[in-house]
Backbone and ligand atoms as CSV (ligand in chain L), in Angstrom:
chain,resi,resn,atom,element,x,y,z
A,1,UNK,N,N,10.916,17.987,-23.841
A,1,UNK,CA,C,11.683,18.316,-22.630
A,1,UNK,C,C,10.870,19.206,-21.702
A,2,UNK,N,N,10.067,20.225,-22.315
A,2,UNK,CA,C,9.018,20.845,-21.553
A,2,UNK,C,C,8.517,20.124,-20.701
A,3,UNK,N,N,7.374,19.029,-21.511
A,3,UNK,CA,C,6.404,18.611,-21.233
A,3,UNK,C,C,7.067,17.397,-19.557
A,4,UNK,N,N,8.579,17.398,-20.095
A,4,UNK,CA,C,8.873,16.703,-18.867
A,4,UNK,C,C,9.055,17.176,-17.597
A,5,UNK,N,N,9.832,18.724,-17.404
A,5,UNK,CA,C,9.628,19.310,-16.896
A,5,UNK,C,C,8.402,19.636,-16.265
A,6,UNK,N,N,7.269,20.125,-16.239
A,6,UNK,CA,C,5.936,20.019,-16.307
A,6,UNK,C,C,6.128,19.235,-15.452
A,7,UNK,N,N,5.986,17.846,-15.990
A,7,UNK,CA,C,5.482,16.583,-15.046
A,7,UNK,C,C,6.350,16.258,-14.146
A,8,UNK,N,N,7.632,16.724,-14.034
A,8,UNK,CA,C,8.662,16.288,-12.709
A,8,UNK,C,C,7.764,17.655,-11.406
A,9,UNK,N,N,7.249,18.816,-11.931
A,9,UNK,CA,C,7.182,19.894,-10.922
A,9,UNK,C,C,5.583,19.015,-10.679
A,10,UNK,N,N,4.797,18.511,-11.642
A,10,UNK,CA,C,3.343,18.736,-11.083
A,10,UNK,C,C,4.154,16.780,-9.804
A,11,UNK,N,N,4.742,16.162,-10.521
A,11,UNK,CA,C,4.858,15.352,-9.467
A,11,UNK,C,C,5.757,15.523,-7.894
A,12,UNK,N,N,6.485,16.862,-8.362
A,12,UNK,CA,C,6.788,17.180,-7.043
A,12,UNK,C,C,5.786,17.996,-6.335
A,13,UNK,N,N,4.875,18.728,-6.731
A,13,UNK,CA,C,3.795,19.090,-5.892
A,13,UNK,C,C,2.871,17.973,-5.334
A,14,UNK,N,N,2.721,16.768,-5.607
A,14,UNK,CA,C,2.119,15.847,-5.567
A,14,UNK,C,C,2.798,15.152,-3.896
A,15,UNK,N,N,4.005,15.063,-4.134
A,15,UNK,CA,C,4.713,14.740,-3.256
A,15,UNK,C,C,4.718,15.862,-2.009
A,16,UNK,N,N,4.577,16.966,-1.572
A,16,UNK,CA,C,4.425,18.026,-1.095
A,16,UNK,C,C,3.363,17.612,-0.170
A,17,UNK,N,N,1.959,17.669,-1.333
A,17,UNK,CA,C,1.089,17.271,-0.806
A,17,UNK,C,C,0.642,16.731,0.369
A,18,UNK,N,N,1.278,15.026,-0.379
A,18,UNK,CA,C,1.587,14.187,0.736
A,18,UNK,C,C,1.738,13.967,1.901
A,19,UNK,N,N,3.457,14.760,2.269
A,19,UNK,CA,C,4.012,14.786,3.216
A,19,UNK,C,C,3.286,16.479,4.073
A,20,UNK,N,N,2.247,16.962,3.206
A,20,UNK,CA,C,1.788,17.748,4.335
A,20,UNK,C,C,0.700,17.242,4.972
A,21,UNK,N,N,-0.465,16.419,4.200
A,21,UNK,CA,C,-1.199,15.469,4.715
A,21,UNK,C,C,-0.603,14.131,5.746
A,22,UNK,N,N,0.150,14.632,6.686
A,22,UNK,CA,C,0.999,13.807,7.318
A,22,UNK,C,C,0.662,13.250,8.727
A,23,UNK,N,N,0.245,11.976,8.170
A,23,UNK,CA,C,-0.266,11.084,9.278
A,23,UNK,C,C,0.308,10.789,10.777
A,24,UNK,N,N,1.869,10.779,10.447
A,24,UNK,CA,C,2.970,10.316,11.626
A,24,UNK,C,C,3.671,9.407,10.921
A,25,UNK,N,N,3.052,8.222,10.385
A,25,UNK,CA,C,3.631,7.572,9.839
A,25,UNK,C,C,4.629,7.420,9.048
A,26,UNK,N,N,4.638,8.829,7.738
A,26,UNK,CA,C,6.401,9.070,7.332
A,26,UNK,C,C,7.327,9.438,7.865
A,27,UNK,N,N,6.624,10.166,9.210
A,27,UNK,CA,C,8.151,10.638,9.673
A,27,UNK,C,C,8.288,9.704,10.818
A,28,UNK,N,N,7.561,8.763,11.296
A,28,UNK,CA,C,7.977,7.392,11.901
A,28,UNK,C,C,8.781,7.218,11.398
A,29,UNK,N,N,8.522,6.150,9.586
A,29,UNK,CA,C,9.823,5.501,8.725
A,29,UNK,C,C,10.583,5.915,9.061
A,30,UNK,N,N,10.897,7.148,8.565
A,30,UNK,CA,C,11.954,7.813,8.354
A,30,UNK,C,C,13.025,7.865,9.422
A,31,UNK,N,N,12.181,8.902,10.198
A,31,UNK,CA,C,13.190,8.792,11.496
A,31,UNK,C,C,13.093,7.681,12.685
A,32,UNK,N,N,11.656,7.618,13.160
A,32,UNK,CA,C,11.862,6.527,14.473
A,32,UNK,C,C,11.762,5.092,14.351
A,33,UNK,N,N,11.357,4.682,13.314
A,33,UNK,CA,C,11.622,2.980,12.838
A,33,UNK,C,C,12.825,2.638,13.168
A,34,UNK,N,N,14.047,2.918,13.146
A,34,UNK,CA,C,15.148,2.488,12.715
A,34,UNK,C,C,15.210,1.889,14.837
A,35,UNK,N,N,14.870,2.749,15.424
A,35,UNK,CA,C,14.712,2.342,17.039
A,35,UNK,C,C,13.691,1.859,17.508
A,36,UNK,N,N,12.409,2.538,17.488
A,36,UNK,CA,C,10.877,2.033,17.446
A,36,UNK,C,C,10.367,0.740,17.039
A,37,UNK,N,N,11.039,0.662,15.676
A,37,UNK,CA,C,10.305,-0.601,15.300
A,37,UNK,C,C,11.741,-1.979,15.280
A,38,UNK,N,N,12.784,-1.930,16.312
A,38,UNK,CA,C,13.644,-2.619,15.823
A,38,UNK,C,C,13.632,-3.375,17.733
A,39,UNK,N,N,13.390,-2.408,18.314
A,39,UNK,CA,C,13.149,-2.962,19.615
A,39,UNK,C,C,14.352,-2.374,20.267
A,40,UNK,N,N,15.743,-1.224,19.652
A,40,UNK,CA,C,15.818,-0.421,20.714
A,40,UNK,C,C,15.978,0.310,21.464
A,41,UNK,N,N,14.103,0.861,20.629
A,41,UNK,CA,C,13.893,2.402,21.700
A,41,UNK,C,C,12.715,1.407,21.723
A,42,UNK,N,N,11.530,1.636,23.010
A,42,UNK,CA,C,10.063,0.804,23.295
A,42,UNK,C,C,9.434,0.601,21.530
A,43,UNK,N,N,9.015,-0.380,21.173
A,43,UNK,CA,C,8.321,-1.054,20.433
A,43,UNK,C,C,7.294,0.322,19.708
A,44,UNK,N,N,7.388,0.681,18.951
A,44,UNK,CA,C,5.844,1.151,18.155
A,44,UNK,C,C,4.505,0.508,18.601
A,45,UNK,N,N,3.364,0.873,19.156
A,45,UNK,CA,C,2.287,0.191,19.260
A,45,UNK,C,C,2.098,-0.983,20.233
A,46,UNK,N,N,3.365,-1.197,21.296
A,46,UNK,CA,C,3.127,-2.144,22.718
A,46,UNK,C,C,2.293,-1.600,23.413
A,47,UNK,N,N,1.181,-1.272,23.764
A,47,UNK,CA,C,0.512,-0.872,24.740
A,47,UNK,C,C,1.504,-1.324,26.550
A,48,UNK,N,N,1.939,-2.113,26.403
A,48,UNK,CA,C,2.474,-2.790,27.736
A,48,UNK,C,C,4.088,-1.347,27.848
A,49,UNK,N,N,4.378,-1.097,27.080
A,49,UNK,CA,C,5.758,-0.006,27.233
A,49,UNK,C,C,5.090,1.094,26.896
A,50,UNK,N,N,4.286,1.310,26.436
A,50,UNK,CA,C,3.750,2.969,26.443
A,50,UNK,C,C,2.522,3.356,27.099
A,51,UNK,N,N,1.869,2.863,27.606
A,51,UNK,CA,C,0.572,3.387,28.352
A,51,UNK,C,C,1.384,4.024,29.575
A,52,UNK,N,N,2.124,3.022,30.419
A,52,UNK,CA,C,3.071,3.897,31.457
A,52,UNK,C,C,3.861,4.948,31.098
A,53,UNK,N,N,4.724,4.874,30.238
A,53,UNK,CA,C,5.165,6.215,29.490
A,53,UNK,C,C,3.701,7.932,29.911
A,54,UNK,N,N,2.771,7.576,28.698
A,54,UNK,CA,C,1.946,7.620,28.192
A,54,UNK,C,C,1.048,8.692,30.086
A,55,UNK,N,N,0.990,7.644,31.048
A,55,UNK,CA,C,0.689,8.007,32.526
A,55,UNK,C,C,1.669,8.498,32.694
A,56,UNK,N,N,2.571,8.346,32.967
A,56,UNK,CA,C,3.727,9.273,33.833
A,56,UNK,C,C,4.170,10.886,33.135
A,57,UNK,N,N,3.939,10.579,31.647
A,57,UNK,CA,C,4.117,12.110,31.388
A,57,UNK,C,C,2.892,12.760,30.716
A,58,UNK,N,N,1.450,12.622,31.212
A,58,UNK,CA,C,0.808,13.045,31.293
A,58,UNK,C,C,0.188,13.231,29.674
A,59,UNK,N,N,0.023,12.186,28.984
A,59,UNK,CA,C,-0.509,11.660,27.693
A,59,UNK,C,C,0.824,12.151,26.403
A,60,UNK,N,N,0.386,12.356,25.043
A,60,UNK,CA,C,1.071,12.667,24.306
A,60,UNK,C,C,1.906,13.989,24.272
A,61,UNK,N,N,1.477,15.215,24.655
A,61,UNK,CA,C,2.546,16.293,24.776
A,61,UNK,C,C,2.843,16.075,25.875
A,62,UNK,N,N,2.721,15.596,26.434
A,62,UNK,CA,C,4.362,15.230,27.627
A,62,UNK,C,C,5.579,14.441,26.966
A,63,UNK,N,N,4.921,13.247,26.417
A,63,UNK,CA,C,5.659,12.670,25.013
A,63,UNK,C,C,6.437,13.607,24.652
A,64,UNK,N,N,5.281,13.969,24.008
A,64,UNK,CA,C,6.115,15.396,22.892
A,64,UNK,C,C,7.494,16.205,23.348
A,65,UNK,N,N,7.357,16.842,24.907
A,65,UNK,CA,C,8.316,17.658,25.299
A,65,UNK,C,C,9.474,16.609,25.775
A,66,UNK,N,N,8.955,15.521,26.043
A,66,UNK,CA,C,10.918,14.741,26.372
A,66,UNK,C,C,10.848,14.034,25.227
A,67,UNK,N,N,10.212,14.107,24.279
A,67,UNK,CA,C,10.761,13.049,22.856
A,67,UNK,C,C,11.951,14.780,22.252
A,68,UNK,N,N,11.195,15.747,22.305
A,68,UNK,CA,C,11.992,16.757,22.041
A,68,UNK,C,C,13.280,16.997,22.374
A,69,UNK,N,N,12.885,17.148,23.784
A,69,UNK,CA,C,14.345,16.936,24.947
A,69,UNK,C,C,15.354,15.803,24.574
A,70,UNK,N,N,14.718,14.785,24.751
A,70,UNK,CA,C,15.322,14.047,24.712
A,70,UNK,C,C,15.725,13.385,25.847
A,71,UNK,N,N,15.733,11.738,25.745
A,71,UNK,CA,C,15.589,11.255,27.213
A,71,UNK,C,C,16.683,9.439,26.825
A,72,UNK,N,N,17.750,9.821,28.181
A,72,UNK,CA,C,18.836,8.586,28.198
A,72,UNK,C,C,19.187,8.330,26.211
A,73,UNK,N,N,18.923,7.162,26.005
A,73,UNK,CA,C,20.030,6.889,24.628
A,73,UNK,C,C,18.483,7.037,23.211
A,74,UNK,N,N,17.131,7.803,24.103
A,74,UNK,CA,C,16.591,8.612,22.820
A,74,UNK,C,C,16.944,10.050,22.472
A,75,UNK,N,N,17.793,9.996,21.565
A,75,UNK,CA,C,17.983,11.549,20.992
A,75,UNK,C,C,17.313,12.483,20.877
A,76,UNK,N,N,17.761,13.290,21.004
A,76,UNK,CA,C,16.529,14.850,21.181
A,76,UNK,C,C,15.929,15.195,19.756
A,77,UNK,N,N,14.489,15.185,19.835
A,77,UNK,CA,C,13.653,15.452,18.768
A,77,UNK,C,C,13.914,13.435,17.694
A,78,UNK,N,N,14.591,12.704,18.288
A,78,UNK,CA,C,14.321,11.730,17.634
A,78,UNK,C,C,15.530,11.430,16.455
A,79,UNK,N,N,16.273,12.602,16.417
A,79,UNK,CA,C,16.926,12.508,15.244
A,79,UNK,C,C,16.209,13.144,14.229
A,80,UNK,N,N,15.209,13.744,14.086
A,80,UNK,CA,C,14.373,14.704,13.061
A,80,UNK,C,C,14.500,15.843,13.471
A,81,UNK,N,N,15.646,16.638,13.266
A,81,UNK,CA,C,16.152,17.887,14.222
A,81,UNK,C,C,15.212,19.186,12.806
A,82,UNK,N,N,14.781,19.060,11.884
A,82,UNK,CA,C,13.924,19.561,11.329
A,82,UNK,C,C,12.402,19.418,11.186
A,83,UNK,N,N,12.259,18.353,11.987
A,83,UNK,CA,C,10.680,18.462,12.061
A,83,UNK,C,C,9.681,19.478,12.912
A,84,UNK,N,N,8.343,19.348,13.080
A,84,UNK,CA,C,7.936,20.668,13.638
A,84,UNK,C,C,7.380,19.777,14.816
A,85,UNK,N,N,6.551,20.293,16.039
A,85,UNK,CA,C,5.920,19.910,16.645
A,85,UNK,C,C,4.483,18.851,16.093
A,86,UNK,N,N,4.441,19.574,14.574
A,86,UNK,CA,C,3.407,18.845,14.715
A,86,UNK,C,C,3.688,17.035,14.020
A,87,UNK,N,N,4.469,16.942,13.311
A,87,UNK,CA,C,5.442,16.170,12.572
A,87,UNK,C,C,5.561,14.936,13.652
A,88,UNK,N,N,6.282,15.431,15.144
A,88,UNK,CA,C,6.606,14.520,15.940
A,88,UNK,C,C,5.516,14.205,16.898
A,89,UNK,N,N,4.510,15.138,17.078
A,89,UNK,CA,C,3.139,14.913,17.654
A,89,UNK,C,C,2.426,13.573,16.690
A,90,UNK,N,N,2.626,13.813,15.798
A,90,UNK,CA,C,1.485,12.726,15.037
A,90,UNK,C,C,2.728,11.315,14.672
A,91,UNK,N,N,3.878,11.752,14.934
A,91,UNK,CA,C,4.610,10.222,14.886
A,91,UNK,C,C,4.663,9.635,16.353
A,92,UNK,N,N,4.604,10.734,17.411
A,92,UNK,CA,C,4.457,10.154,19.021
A,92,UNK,C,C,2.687,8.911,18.864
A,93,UNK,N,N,1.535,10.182,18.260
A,93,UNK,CA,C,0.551,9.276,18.431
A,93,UNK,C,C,0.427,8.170,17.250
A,94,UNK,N,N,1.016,7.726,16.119
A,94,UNK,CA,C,1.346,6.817,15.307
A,94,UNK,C,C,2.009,5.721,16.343
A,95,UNK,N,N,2.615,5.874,17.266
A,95,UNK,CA,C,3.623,5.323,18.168
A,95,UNK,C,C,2.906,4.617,19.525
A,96,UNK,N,N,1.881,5.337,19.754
A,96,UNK,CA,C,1.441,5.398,20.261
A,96,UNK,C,C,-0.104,4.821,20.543
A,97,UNK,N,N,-0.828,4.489,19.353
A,97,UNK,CA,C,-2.046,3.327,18.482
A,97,UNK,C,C,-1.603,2.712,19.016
A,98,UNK,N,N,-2.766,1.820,19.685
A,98,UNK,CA,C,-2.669,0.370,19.716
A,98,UNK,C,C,-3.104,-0.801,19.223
A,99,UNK,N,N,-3.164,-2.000,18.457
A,99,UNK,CA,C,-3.669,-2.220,17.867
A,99,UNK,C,C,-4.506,-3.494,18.913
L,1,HEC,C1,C,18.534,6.126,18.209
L,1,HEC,C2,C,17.318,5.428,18.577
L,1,HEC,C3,C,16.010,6.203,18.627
L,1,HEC,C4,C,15.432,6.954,17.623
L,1,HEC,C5,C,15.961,7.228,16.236
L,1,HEC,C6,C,14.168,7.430,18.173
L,1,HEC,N1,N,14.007,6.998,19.455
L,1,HEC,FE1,FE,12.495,7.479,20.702
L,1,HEC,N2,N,13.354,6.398,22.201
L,1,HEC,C7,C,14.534,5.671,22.083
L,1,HEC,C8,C,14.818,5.024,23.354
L,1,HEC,C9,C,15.989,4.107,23.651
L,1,HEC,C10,C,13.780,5.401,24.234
L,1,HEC,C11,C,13.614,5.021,25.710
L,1,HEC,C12,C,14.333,6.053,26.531
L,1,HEC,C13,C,14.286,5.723,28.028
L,1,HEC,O1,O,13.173,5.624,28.587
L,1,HEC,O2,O,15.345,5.582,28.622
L,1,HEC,C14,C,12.887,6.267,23.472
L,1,HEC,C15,C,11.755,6.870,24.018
L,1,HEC,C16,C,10.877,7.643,23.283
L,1,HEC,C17,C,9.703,8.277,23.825
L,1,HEC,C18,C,9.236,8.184,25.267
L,1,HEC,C19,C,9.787,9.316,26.085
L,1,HEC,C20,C,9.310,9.233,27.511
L,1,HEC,O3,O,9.259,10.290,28.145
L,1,HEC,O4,O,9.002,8.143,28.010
L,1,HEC,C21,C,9.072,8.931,22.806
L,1,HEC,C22,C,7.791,9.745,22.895
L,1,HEC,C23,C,9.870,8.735,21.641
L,1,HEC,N3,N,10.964,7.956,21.959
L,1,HEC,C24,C,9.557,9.240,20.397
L,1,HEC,C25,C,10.362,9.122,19.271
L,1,HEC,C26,C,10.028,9.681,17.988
L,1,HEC,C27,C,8.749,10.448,17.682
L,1,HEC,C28,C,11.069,9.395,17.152
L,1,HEC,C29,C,11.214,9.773,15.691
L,1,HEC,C30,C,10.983,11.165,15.312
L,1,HEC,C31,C,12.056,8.648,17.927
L,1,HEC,N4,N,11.582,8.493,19.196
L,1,HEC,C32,C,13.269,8.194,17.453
L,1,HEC,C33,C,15.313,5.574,20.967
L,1,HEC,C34,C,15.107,6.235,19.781
């Protein structure tokens, strides 16, 4: 029972890890897929709906401050009302790749 213990904490540090090595991409899933990738909030990765975005508010932290705000039927901060700046910075530029 120890030894399980043990291995549930070393695999929750593992998991920690992870989500501090944080690309954008989990907290995409998590929170902005469900609009982003469904078609509707702009597409994940259209260059054709976000480069104008992208110009008009003056690259990604402009992003940043009305993805925060919040803008018409996108919710403020996205619906990740616990994430940090940097969390939604790297899911704006995850969002934001083009492929
Ligand atoms: C409930 C659906 C929904 C969710 C969830 C959502 N978005 Fe949005 N998002 C939208 C819609 C719709 C728009 C377009 C708003 C408009 O231009 O009227 C938008 C626009 C944006 C914009 C562009 C803002 C601008 O100034 O042009 C950014 C950046 C953004 N979302 C980031 C995110 C991030 C990051 C997340 C996840 C943390 C997220 N969104 C989650 C619906 C959503």
């Amino acid at each position: 029972m120890k030894k399980l213990m043990t291995l549930l904490c070393l695999a929750g540090a593992a998991m920690t890890a992870t989500a501090q090595a944080d690309d954008g991409v989990a907290t995409y899933n998590t929170y902005c897929m469900a609009c982003h990738g469904t078609g509707i909030g702009p597409m994940a990765g259209d260059k054709n709906l976000w480069q104008p975005r992208l110009d008009a508010k003056g690259g990604v932290d402009g992003l940043l401050a009305s993805a925060k705000a919040g803008l018409n039927a996108m919710p403020p901060m996205g619906t990740c009302m616990n994430c940090t700046d940097e969390q939604l910075r790297a899911a704006i530029v995850h969002i934001t790749t083009f492929k």
